[in-house]
Structure formats: structure tokens, C-alpha cells
C-alpha positions in Angstrom: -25.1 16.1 -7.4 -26.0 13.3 -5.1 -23.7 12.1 -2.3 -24.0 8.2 -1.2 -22.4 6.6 2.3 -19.7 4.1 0.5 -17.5 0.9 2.0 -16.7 -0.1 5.2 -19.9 1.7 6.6 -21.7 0.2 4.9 -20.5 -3.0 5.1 -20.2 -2.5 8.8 -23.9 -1.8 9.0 -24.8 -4.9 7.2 -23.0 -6.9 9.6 -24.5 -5.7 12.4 -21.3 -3.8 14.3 -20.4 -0.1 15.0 -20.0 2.2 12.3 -17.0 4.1 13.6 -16.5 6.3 9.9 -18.2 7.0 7.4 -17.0 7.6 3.9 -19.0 9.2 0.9 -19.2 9.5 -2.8 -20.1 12.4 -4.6 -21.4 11.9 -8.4 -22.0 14.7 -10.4 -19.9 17.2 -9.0 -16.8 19.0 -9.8 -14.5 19.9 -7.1 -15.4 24.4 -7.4 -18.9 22.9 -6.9 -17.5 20.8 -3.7 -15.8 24.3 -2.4 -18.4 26.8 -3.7 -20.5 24.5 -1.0 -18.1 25.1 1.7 -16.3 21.7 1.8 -12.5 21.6 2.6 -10.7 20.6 0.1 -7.8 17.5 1.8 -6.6 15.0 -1.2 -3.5 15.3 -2.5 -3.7 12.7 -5.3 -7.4 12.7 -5.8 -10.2 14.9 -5.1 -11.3 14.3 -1.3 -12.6 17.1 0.7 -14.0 17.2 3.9 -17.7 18.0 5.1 -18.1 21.7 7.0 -20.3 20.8 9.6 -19.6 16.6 10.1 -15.8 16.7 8.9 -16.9 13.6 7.1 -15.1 12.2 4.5 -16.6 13.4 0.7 -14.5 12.0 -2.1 -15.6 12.7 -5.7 -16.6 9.9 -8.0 -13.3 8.3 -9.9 -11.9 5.7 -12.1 -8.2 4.6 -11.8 -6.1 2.9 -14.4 -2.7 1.2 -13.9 0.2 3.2 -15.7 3.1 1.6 -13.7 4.7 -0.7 -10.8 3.5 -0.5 -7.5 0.4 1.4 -5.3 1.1 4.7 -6.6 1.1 3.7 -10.7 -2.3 4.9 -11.2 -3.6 7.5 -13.5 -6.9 9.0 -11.5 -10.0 10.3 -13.3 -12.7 12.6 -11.6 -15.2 13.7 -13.4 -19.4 14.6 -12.9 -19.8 11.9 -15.9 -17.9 9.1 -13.8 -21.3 7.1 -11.9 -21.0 5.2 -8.9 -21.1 2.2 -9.7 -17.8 3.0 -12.1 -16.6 4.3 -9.0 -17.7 1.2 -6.6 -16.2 -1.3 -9.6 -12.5 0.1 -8.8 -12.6 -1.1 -5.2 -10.8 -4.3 -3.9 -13.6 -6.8 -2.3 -17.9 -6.9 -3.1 -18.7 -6.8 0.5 -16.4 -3.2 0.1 -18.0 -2.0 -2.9 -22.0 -1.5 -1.7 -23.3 2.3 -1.4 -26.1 3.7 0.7 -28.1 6.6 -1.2 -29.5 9.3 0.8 -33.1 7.8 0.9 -31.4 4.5 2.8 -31.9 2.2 -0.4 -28.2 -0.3 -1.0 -26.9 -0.1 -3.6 -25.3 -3.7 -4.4 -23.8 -4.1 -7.6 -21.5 -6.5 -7.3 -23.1 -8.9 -4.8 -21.1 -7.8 -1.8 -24.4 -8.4 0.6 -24.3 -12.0 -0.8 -20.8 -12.4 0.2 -21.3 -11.1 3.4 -24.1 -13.5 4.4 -21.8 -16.2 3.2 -18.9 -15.2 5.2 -16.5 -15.0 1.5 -14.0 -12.3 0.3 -14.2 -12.3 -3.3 -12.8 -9.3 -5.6 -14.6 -7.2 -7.1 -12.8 -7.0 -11.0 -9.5 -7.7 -12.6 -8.4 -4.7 -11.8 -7.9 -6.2 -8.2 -4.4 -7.1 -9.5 -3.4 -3.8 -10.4 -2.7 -3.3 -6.8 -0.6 -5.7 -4.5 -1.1 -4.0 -1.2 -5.0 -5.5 -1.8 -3.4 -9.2 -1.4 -2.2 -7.7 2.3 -6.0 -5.9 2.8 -7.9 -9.5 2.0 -5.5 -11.2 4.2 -6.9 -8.8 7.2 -10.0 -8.8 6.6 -9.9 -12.6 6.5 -8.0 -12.0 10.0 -10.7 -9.7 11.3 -14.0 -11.2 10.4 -13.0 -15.1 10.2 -14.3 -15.3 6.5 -13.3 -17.5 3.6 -11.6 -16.0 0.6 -13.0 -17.1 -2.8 -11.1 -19.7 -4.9 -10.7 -17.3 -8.2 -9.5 -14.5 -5.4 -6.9 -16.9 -4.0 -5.9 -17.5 -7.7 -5.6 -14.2 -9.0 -3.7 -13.7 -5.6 -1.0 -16.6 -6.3 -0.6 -15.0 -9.8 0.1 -11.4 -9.0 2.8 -12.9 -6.2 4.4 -15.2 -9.3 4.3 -12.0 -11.6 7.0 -9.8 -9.5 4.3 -7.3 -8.8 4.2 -7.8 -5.3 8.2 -6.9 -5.4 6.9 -3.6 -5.8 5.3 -3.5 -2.5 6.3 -0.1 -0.7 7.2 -1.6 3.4 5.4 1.4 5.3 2.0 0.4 3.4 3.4 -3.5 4.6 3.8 -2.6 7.8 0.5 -0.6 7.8 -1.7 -3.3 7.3 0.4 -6.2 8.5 0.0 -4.3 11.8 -3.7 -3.9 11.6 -3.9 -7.8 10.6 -2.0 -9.0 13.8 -4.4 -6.5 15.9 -7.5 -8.0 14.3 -9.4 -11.2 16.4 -8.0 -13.8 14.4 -4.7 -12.7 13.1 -3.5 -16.5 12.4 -6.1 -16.4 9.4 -4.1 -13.7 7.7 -0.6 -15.5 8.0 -2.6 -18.8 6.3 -3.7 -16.4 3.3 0.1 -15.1 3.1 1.2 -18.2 3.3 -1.1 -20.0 0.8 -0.6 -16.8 -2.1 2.9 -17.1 -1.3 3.5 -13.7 -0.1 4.5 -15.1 3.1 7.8 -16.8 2.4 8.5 -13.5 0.4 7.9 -10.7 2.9 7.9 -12.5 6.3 10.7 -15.5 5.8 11.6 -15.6 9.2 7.9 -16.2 10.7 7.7 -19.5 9.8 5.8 -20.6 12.6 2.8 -18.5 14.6 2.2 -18.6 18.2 -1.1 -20.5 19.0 -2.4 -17.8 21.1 -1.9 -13.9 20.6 -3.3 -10.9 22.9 -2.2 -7.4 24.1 -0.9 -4.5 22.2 0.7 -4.3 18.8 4.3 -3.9 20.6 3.5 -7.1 22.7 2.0 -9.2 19.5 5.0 -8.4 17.1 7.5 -9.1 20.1 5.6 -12.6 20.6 5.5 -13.1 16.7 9.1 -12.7 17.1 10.1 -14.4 19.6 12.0 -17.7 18.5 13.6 -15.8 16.3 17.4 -14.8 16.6 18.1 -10.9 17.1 19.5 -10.2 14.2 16.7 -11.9 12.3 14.4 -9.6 13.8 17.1 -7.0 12.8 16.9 -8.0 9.5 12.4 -8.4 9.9 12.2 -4.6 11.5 14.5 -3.2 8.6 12.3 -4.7 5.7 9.3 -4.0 7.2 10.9 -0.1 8.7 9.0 -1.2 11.7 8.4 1.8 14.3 10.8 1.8 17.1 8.1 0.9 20.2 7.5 -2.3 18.7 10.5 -3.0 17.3 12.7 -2.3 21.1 10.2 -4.8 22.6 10.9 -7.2 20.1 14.4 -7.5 20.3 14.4 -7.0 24.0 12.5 -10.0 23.8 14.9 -11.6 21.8 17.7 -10.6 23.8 16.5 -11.8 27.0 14.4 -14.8 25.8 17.1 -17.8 27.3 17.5 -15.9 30.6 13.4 -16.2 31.1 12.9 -19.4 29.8 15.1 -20.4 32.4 14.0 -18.3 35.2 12.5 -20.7 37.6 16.3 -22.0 38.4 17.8 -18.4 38.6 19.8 -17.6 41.2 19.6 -13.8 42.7 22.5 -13.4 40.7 20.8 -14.3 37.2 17.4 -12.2 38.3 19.3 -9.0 38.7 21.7 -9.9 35.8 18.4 -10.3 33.5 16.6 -7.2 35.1 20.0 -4.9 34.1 20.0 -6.3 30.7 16.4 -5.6 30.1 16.6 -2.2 31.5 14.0 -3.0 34.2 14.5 -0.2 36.8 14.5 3.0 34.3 11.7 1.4 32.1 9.1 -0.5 34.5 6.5 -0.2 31.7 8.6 -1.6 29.1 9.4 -4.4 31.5 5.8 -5.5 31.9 5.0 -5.6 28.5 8.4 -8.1 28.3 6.8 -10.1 31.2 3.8 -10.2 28.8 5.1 -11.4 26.3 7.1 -14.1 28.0 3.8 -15.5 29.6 2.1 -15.8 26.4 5.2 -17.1 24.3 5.2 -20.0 27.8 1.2 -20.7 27.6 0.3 -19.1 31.1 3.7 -19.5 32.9 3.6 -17.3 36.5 6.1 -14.4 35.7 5.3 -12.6 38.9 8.6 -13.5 41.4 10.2 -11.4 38.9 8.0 -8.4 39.3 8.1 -8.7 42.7 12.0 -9.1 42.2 12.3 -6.0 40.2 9.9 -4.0 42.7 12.2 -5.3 45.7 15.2 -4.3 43.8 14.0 -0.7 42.9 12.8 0.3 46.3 16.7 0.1 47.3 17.6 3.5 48.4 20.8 4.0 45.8 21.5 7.5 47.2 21.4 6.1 51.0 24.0 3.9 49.8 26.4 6.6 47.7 26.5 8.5 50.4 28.4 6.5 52.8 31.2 6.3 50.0 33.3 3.5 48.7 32.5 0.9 45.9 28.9 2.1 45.1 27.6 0.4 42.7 28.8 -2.8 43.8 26.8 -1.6 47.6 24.0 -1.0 45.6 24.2 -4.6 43.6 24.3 -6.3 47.2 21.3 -4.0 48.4 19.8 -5.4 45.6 20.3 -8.9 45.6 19.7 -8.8 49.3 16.0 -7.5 48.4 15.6 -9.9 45.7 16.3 -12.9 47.9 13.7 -11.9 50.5 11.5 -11.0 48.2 11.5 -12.9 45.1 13.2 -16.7 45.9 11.8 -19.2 48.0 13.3 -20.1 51.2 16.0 -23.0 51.5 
């Protein structure tokens, strides 16, 4: 039994840059040996279990082969026969596919150190194609490191798009990586790789066009991602993609509002409070300043902070004050308001 660091450690450590996880192989093993040992048994479709003092990952040696559509169509085998470099030769890209043995020695393989010093993504097999969620994966990587991706790679990419396999794609494991991608410091690299396999125009039709310059949180990047779009396109983009509700309110807020801010530096006090009811400003402040956010990237720098100072002005109006003496209360409370905003927020005539 010998146990070897695998992947993105590896690869990670190569390149200079914090190892945050580290993944092993176990050749040689079964998996009563693996619990006999004290490990934890955690896999549900393979045999992963987890280390008893580290909690590191410690996955048995496998080989996979393709027995249907999709992610999930594989036939797994784990054995103490299967060697690592059988087990190495099933993953997606070289510079994924090195091994650290226990004395420190690389174990290289398929020339993933090469391919790191010359900044490429190449595949490791044919097998590459058996799985079209690896076409989303190289189309990260390219986003987070900035490298190339090898001409046969891009090839083998266009074909599994043209076969249908990529119609097999299952949206959570989309969204999954997609969202990783636009986190990554140069997500416009992995919308040039989608849109050169083709996968672009299939999954993401309505993001024709990227913004230049992307920052901030996931919820913020999708909502700038999103926001020439129509609301319900980005009905229609969040449904495909079954994108989680945080980032998927901002973005249609976003798309909701998007006229009303473009147009902000004519706005009356009228339009300001309008725009700060429709955008839910007072009960979800937070919310609000990641909308802000947005609109300052999506207008290359524009000043958004009248309406902060607007919406603070308008929330410090004592509502209750104001019910109490009786009558028409909201509309007492919409004067308040607009009375604060102008003070605050407009610049004198």
C-alpha cells in the first residue's frame, strides 16, 4: 500500500501558490484495509475515505469507462492491481495528472510539468471526451491561470460540442464551474474558450457580449454579466442554469432598475425615491449596495454615491413620528422622504 499527494496540489506546488487541499491516491489497497486503518469511509460512487488524524482526502486507485450519456455514465473500477499512473491517465488535463510519492519524488507521466512551464492546457487521453463537464473545467482553468489551451484540446473540444454530448450536460455541475470561472482573475478567457468550442452559443445565448472589466462577489459579477440583458432573458439564463436565488435577485434587480440608473444624474427627487422603492432600498440596504456595485462597474467608474446618500437621508425619516399624528401616512412619509432626499442628495438650484 503506498499513498501519493495527486492534482491540484501538486500542480499548485509546481507553480509556486498556496496549496489549500490536498488530495491522495492509495495503490494497493482495498477499501477493509482503508477502514481496518481507521480511515472514514465518505464516497458514495467510488471508494474515498477520509484520513483519521488530517481529514485529508484518501481516494483508492481507479479506472473509469464510459457506459452512457452524460457525467454520471461511468462504470468505476477500484482495485489494489489498478497503478497510479492508470489512475493519473483518467484525469482531464497533464498539468492535473502529476503525483507526489511519499519520499517527495514527481511523478510526471504525461508531461504536465512541461505544460505548466509553457503556460498550455492540453488533455491528458481520449478519454477526455467521455466527459463534457471537462470542456467547462479547461475553460476555468484557462480563466484562472491565463494559459493557452492546446490546438488538439480545442479540437477534441469543438467535436464533443458537434456530437450532442454536451446536450447531456446536467445545469447544477454548469452552474458549478461556470461560477468558479467568473470568480477566477481572468474570467473573459473562459467565455473566449466557450465561445471558440462552441459551447457558448449553446449554454449561454444570451451573453453575447462580456463586460471589459469584472470585480466583486459572484452575486455582483453574474448581475454585471447580465446586465444588458432583458429580464426575462435572464429569466430564461437563471432557469437553465438553476442559478441560486442570491445571485439570481441581484441580477434581475439589476435588470429591473438598469434604465432608471443609467439615467440618474437627471432624476428628479421624484425618480430617486421611485427607483429606491422599486429596488427595495430601505428593507435591504445590503442588497442595494451590491446594485450600486454593479451599476458602477456596468458605467466604467460612474459616482453612484448621491444615491446612497439619498437612500441614507430617506431612511433616517422617522415613519412612526409621522403615523402617529394620523391622516394619509404613507403619502406624509413620501414627502418626509423626498424632503430629505432633496437636502441631501440633489444639488442646489
Amino acid at each position: 500500500m503506498k499513498a501519493y499527494v495527486v492534482g491540484g496540489a501538486v500542480r499548485d506546488e509546481l507553480l509556486g501558490l498556496p496549496v489549500k487541499d490536498r488530495d491522495h491516491v492509495v495503490v494497493g489497497a482495498t477499501p477493509e484495509e482503508m477502514a481496518r486503518l481507521g480511515y472514514k469511509p465518505v464516497g458514495k460512487d467510488f471508494p474515498v475515505f477520509l484520513h483519521p488524524q488530517t481529514h485529508e482526502e484518501y481516494a483508492l486507485a481507479r479506472t473509469e469507462r464510459k457506459s452512457g450519456r452524460g457525467y454520471k455514465g461511468f462504470t468505476v473500477y477500484a482495485a489494489p492491481e489498478v497503478t497510479l499512473e492508470d489512475d493519473l491517465r483518467r484525469r482531464d488535463l497533464t498539468i492535473n495528472a502529476m503525483a507526489r510519492a511519499e519520499d517527495g519524488s514527481l511523478i510526471d507521466p504525461f508531461g504536465g510539468k512541461q505544460d505548466l512551464e509553457k503556460k498550455v492546457l492540453r488533455h491528458v487521453s481520449e478519454a477526455f471526451a467521455e466527459d463534457p463537464v471537462r470542456i467547462l473545467r479547461v475553460a476555468r482553468f484557462a480563466a484562472r491561470f491565463g494559459f493557452d489551451i492546446a490546438p488538439e484540446t480545442m479540437r477534441l473540444m469543438k467535436d464533443m460540442v458537434a456530437s450532442g454530448e454536451t446536450e447531456y450536460l446536467v445545469p447544477e455541475r454548469v452552474w458549478q464551474e461556470f461560477a468558479k470561472g467568473l470568480l477566477e482573475e481572468h474570467p473573459g478567457r473562459m467565455f473566449e474558450v466557450l465561445e471558440i468550442c462552441g459551447l457558448r452559443e449553446q449554454l449561454l445565448p444570451e451573453l453575447e457580449t462580456q463586460p471589459e472589466v469584472m470585480s466583486g462577489s459572484l452575486a455582483v459579477r453574474f448581475a454585471l454579466l447580465c446586465w444588458a440583458l432583458a429580464e426575462d432573458e435572464v429569466e430564461t439564463l437563471c432557469r437553465r442554469l438553476r442559478v441560486p436565488n442570491e445571485p439570481r435577485e441581484l441580477a434581475l434587480l439589476a435588470s429591473r432598475n438598469r434604465a432608471a440608473l443609467e439615467m440618474l444624474r437627471s432624476a428628479s427627487a421624484d425618480e430617486i425615491l421611485k427607483l429606491l422603492k422599486a429596488a427595495d432600498a430601505f428593507r435591504r440596504p445590503e442588497r442595494f449596495a451590491q446594485l450600486l456595485e454593479v451599476a458602477r462597474l456596468a458605467a466604467h467608474g460612474t459616482d453612484f454615491s448621491s444615491l446612497e446618500k439619498a437612500r441614507i437621508a430617506a431612511a433616517a425619516v422617522d415613519a412612526g413620528a409621522i403615523a402617529r399624528r394620523g391622516g394619509d401616512i404613507a403619502g406624509a412619509v413620501d414627502q418626509a422622504r423626498l424632503k430629505a432626499i432633496t437636502e441631501a442628495a440633489l444639488p442646489p438650484k
